[in-house]
C-alpha positions, 0 to 999 in steps of 0.5 A: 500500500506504501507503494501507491504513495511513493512518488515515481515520475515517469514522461516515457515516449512510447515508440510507435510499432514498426509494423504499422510505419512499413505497412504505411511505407509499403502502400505508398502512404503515409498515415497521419501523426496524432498524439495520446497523452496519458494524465494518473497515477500509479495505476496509469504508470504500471506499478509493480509491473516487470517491464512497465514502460511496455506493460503499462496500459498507455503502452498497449493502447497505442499498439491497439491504435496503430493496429486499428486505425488509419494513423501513427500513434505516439503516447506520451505518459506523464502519470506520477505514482502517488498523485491526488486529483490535486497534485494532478492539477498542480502539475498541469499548473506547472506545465508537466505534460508538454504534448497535451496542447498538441494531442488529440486525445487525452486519458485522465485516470485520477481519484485513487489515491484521494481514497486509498490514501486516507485508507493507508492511513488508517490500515498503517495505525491500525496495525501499530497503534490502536489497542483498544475499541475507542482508538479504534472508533476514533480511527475510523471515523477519522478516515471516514473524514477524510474519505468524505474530504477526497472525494469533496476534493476530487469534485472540485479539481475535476471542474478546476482540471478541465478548464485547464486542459481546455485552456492548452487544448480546446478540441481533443476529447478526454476519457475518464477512467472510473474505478474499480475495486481493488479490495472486492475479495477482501473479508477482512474487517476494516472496523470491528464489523464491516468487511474490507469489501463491503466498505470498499464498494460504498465509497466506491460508488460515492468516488464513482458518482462523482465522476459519472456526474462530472462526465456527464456534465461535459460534451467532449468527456467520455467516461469510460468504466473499468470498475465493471470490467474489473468486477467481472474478471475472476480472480480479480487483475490485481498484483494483491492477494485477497488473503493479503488483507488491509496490506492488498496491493491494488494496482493492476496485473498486466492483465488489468492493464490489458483490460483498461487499454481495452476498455479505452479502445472501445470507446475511442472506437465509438467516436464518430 
């Protein structure tokens, strides 16, 4: 869990297939460049995985793209593991994603880490300070505090995060990743009473209402749900093990990321 809090910088530029470019060179064409930027976190930059600049769902996507559509793809991710929805923000402020007024399509996969780090929090001092049921109750509601603060957080970055995108680049459309469920198969309890799974799934919705609704409220935001795609995978695409308990590791396997540049594929196959 430490580990989706750690701050690991990443702005790989992912080489086109060369299939693609001698395909294009044979018949006498030569596609059209278009760029993909990739805006998240841990989950976005393939944590844990053996070989993330490649196994990283940025990195299969552009391969689905080049493979399916009529141009020459380059994506440039510049996910941070460890980033909040405001860290996010702030770095767009700063002008980290140098390619994101040229793209033509953006990837925003943000919010994790205003849940799962309150519940860091509260899973590290559950396992070394509390001692008795009034700690215990005076933890959890704490977390219950900040859970509620993130996700107040999260809302208000989101409208804050659009206008500066736009203010960079007017016309590319942006897919939001929803989330999923890293702790769905997880029975432990979380509060002396509420299973990890149980509780997880209530917070999940409210993150996931707050996303849906800030979709849903844009023309040019596609809200793209992977949480679903997630929960209907057995056993869950997660590095983590359920009988890991509160110490789970959420980020995805590679299996996962296959599933979320899927997902993305699909969508950006439905535009007009």
């Amino acid at each position: 869990m430490a580990a989706l809090l750690a701050v690991v910088m990443t702005g790989s530029l992912y080489a086109c297939g060369e299939s693609t470019a001698e395909s294009s060179s044979d018949s006498g064409t030569v596609p059209e460049e278009q760029q993909l930027v990739i805006l998240g976190d841990s989950i976005s930059v393939g944590y844990g995985l053996d070989e993330p600049e490649t196994m990283c769902y940025a990195a299969k996507l552009e391969q689905m793209l080049n493979e399916t559509e009529d141009a020459l793809w380059t994506a440039y991710n510049y996910a941070v593991s460890g980033d909040t929805s405001t860290d996010l923000l702030k770095r767009l402020e700063d002008g980290r994603a140098v390619r994101l007024p040229s793209a033509e399509r953006i990837v925003v996969g943000i919010g994790s880490n205003n849940m799962l780090g309150p519940y860091s929090e509260y899973c590290s001092a559950a396992l070394r300070d509390i001692a008795t049921p009034a700690q215990q109750a005076e933890a959890f509601s704490a977390l219950q505090t900040a859970l509620d603060a993130g996700k107040e957080t999260l809302e208000a970055d989101l409208e804050t995060m659009y206008t500066k995108i736009r203010s960079l680049n007017a016309d590319a459309t942006i897919y939001l990743l929803d989330l999923y469920h890293p702790y769905a198969e997880v029975t432990a309890t979380i509060d002396g009473t509420q299973t990890v799974a149980d509780f997880g799934a209530e917070q999940l919705a409210q993150y996931n209402q707050v996303l849906t609704n800030f979709a849903n409220s844009k023309d040019d935001v596609r809200l793209v749900e992977i949480a679903a795609v997630f929960a209907e995978t057995k056993p869950l695409p997660v590095q983590g093990k359920a009988s890991d308990g509160l110490l789970l590791d959420p980020h995805p396997t590679e299996q996962g990321q296959d599933l979320i540049a899927d997902a993305l594929a699909k969508a950006m196959k439905s535009e007009p």
